[in-house]
N, C-alpha and C positions, 0 to 999 in steps of 0.2 A: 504494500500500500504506500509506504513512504516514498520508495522509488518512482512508483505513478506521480505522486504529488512532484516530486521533483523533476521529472520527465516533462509532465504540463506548464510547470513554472516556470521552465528551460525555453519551451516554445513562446512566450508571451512578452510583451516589451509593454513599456514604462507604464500605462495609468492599467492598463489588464492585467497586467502583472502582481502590481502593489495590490489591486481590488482580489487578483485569487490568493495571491500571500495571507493577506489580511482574513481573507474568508476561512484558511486553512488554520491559519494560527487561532482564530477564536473560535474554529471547532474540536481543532487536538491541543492544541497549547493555552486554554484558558486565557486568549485573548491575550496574552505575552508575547514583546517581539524577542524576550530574551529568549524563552522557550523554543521558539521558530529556530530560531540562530544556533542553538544546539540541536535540535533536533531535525532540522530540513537540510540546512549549511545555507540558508539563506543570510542577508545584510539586512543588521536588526536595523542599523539606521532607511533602509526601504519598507520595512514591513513598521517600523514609528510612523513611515511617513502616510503609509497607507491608513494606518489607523487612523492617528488627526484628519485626513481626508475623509474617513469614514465620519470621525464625530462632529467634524464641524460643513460639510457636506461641501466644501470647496475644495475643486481639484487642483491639487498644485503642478505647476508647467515643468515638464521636462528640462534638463541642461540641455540644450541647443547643439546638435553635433557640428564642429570644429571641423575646416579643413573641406575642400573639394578636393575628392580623390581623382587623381587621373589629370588632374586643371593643369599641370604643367607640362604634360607630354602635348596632350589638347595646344597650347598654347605652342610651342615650340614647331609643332607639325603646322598650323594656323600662320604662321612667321615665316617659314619655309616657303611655304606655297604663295605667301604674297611677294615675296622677292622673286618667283620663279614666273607670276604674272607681274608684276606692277613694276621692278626690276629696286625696290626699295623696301624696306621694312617696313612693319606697319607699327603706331605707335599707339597707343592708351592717352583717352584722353582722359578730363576730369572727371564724368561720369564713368569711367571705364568701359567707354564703349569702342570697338576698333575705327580707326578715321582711315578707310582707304583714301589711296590718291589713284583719282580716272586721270587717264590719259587728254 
């Protein structure tokens, strides 16, 4: 049974996650995120969070994922191909939008 719980909690991300934490912990662990944390290997500070989410019924927002994966190959290959048409780089402007130059 435990390994199911942890199987499912494995598949789920940020506010589903904390809400099946949560669900599990205050049906096997008497509503303790210490107990969770021994007994799941879950992060007591995710399954606190989920519970104040539970009791004051506002969901609190995920950390924000960091970093465009791949943005710099993109970019590089992007640079390439304007020198190989436009016979020049291309530059970034202040919005960071690309600024071709037409012929």
């Amino acid at each position: 049974m435990i390994a199911t719980i942890k199987s499912t909690a494995r598949k789920l991300k940020g506010v589903a996650r904390r809400a099946f934490q949560v669900e599990a912990a205050c049906d096997y662990c008497q509503g303790s995120a210490r107990l969770a944390e021994r007994k799941f290997g879950w992060s007591r500070n995710a399954v606190q969070k989920g519970l104040e989410e539970l009791a004051s019924g506002v969901i609190s927002p995920d950390a924000p994922k960091t970093g465009c994966h791949g943005f710099f190959e993109r970019l590089l290959k992007l640079q390439s191909d304007n020198v190989k048409m436009y016979g020049m780089p291309c530059r970034l402007g202040r919005v960071h939008t690309i600024a071709l130059k037409f012929p």
